[in-house]
N, CA and C of each residue as an Amber inpcrd file, in Angstrom:
protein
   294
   0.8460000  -1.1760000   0.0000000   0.0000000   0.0000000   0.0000000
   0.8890000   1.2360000   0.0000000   0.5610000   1.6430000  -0.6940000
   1.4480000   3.4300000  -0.9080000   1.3870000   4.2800000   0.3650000
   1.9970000   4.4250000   1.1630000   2.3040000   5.3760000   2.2290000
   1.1140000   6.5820000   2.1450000   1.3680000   7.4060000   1.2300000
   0.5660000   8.3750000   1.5160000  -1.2610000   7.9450000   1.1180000
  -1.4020000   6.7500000   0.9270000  -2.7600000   6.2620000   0.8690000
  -3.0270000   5.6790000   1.9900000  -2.2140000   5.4630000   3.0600000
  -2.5740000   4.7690000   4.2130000  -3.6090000   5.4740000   5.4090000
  -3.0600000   6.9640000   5.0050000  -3.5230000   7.9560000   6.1320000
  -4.6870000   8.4700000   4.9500000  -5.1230000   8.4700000   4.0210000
  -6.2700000   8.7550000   3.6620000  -7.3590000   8.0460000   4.2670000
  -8.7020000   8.6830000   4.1910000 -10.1070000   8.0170000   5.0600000
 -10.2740000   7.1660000   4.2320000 -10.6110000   7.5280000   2.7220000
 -10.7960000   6.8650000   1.6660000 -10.2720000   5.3940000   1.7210000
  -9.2520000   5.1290000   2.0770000  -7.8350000   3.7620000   2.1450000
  -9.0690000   2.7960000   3.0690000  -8.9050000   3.7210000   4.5410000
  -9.8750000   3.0430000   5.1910000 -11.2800000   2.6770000   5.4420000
 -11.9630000   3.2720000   5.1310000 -13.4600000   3.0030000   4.3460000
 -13.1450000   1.6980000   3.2110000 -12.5490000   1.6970000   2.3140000
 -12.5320000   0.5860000   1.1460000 -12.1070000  -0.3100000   2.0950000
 -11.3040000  -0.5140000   3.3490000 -10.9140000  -1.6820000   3.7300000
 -12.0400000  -2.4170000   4.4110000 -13.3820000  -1.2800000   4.4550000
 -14.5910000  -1.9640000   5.2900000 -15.8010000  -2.1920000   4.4280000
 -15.8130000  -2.7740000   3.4740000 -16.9170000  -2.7320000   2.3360000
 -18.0650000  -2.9850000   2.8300000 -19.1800000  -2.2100000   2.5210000
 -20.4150000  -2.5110000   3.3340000 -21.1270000  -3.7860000   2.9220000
 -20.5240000  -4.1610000   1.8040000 -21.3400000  -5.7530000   1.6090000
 -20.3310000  -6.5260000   2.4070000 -19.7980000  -6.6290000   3.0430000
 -19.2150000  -7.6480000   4.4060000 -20.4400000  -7.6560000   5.1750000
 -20.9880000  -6.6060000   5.5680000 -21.5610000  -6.0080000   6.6920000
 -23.1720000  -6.6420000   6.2530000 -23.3620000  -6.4210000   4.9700000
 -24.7590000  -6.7240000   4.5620000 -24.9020000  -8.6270000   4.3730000
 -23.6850000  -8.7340000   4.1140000 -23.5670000 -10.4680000   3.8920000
 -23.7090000 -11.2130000   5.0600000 -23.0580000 -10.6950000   6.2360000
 -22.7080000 -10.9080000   7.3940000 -24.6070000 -10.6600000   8.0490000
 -24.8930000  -9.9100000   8.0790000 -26.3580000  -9.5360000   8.8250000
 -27.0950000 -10.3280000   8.1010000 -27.2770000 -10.3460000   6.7410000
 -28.1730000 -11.6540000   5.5580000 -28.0560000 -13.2570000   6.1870000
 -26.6820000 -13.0830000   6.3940000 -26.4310000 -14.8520000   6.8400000
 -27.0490000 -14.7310000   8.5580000 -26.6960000 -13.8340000   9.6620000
 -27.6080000 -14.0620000  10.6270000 -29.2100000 -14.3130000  10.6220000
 -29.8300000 -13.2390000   9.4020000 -31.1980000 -13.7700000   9.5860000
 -31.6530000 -15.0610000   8.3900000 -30.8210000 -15.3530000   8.1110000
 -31.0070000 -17.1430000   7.2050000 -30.6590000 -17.9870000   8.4260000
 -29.6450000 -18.1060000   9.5860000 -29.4290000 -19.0210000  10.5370000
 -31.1460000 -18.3660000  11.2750000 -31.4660000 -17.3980000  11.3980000
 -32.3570000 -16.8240000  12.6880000 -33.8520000 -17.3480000  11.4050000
 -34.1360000 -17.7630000  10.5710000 -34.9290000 -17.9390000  10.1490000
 -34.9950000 -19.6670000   9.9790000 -34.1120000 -20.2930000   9.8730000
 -33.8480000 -21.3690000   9.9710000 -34.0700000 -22.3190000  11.5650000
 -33.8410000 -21.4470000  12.7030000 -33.8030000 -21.6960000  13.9470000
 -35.5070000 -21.1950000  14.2590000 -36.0070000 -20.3440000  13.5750000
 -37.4010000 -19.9750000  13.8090000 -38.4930000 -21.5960000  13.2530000
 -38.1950000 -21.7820000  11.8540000 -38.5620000 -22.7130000  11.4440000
 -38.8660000 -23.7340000  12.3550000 -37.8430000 -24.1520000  12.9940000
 -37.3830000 -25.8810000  13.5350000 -38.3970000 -25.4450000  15.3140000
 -39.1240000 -24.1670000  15.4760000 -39.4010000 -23.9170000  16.7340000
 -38.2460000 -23.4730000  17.7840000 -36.6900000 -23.0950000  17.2560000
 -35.8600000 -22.7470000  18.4050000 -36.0000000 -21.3210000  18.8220000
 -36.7900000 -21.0430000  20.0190000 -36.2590000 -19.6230000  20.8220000
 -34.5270000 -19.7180000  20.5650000 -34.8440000 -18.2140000  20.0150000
 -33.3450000 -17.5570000  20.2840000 -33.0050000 -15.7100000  20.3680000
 -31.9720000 -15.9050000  20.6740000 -31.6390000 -14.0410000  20.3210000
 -30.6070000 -13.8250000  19.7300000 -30.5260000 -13.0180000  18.7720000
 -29.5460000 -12.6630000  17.9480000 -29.5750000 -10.5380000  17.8990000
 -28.4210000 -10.8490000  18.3850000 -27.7800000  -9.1890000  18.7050000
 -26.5710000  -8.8220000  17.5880000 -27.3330000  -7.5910000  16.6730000
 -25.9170000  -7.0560000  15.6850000 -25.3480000  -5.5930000  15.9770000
 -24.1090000  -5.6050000  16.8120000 -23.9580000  -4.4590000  17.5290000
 -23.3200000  -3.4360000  16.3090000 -23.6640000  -2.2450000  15.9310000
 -22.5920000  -1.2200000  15.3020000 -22.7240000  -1.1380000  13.8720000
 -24.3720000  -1.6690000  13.3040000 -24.8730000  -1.8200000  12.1850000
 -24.2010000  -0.1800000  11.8990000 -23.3170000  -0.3420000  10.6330000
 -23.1710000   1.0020000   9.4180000 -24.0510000   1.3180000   8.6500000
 -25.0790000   0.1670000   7.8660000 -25.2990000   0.1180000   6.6260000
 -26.5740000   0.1450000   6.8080000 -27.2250000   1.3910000   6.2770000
 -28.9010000   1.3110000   6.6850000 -29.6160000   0.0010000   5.8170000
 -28.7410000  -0.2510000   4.8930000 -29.6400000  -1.0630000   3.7360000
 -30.0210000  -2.3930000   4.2490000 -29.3730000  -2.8050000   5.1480000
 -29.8030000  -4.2580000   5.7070000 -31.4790000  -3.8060000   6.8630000
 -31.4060000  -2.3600000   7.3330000 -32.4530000  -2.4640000   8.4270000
 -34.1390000  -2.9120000   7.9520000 -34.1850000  -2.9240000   6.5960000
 -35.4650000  -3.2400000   5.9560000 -35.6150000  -4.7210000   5.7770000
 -34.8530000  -5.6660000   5.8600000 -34.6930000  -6.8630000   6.1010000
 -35.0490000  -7.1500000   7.2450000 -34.3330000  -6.5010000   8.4690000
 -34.3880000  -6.6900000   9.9960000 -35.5660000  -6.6900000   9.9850000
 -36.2740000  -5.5990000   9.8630000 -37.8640000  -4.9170000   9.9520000
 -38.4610000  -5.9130000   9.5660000 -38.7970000  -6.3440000   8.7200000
 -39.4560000  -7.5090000   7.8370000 -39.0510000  -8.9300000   8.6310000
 -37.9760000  -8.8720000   9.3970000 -37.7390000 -10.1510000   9.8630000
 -38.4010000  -9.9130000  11.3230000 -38.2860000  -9.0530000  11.9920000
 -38.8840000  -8.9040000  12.9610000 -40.5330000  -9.1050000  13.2060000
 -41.2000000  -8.4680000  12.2020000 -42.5080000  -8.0540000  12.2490000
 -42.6710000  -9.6390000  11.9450000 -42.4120000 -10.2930000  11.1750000
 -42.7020000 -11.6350000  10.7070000 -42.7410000 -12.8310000  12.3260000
 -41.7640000 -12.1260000  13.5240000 -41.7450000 -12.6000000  14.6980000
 -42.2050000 -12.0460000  15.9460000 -43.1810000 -11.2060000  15.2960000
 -43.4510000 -10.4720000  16.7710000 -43.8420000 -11.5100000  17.6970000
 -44.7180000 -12.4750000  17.8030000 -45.3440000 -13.1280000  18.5910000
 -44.8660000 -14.7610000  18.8840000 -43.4300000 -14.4060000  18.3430000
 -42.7340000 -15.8820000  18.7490000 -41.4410000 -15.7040000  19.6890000
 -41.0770000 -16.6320000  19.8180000 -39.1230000 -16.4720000  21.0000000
 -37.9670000 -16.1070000  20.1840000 -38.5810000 -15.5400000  19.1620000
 -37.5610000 -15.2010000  18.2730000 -37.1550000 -13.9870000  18.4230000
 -35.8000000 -13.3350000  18.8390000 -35.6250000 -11.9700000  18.7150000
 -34.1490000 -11.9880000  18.1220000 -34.5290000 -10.6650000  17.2430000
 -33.4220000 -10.3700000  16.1790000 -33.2350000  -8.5350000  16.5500000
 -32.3770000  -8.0500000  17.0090000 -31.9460000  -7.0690000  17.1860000
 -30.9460000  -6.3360000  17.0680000 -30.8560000  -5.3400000  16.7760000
 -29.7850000  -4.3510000  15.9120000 -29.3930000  -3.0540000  16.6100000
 -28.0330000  -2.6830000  16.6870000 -27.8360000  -1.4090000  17.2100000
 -26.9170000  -0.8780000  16.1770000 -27.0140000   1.1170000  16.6480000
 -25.7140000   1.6640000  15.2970000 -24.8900000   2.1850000  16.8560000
 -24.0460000   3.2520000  16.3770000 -23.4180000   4.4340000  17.0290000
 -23.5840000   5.8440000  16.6080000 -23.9210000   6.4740000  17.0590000
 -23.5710000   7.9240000  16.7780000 -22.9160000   8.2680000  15.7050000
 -21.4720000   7.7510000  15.3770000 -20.7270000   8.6270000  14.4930000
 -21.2620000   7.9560000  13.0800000 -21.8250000   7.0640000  13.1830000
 -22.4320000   6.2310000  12.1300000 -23.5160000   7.3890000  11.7860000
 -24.5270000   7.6710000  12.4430000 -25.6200000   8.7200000  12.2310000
 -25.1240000   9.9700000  11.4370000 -24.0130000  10.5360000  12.5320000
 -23.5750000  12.0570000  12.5260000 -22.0790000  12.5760000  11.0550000
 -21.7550000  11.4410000  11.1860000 -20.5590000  11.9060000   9.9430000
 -20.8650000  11.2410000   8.6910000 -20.5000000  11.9420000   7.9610000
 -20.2630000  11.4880000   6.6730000 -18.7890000  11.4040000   6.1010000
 -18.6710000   9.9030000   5.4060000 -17.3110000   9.9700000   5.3280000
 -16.4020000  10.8580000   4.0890000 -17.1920000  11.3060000   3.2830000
 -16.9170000  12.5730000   2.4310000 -16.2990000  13.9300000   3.4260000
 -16.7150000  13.8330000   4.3420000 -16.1930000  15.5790000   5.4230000
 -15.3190000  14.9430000   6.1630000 -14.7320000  13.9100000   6.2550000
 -13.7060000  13.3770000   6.9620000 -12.4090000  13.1860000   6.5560000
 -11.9600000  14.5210000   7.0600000  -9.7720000  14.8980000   6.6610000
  -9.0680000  13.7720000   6.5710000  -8.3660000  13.8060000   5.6060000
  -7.0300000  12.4930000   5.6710000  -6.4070000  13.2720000   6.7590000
  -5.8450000  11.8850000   7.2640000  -5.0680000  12.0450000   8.6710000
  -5.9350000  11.9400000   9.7290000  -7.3770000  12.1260000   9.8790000
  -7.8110000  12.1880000  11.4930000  -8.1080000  10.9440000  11.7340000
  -7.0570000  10.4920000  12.5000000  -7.5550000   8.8000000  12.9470000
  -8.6150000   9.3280000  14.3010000  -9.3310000  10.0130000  14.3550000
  -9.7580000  10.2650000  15.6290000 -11.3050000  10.0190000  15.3820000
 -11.7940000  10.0200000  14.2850000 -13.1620000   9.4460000  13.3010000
 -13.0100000   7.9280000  13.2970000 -11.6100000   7.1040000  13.2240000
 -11.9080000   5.8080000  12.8830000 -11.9570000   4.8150000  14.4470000
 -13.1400000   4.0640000  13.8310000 -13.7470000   3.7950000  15.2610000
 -13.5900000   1.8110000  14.4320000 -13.1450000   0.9350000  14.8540000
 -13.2920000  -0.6020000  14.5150000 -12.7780000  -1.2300000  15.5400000
């Protein structure tokens, strides 16, 4: 990796592709839909969700369980809400949060 691409935000953002994040949450609710099926109570917790695009899945997976032992739940952070990674200076490691 080129030195002066290391301290760019840009460098680090590409190292976190949000389809990890969306693949990763997809495959929890295929195990959490699979475990619903067979009758298993369970809970499944996804702490530090980035990617709004998976929460319409959640939603849909949830509502589909309101009234069973099934719980599927999701949290973000703040800087997830509040920054955008376009206004974020090369060099401020003080934004990168993993």
């Amino acid at each position: 990796v080129d030195s002066s691409a290391s301290s760019k935000y840009e460098t680090y953002m590409n190292s976190r592709p949000g389809e990890f994040e969306e693949g990763a949450v997809r495959q929890l609710l295929s195990i959490s839909r699979e475990l619903g099926s067979e009758g298993v109570p369970h809970k499944i917790h996804v702490a530090h969700v980035a990617e709004a695009s998976v929460l319409d899945e959640v939603q849909i997976h949830k509502n589909k369980n309101l009234r069973t032992a099934v719980s599927f739940t999701t949290e973000t952070c703040p800087h997830y809400l509040f920054f955008e990674s376009g206004g974020v200076p090369d060099g401020a490691t003080q934004y990168k949060c993993a």
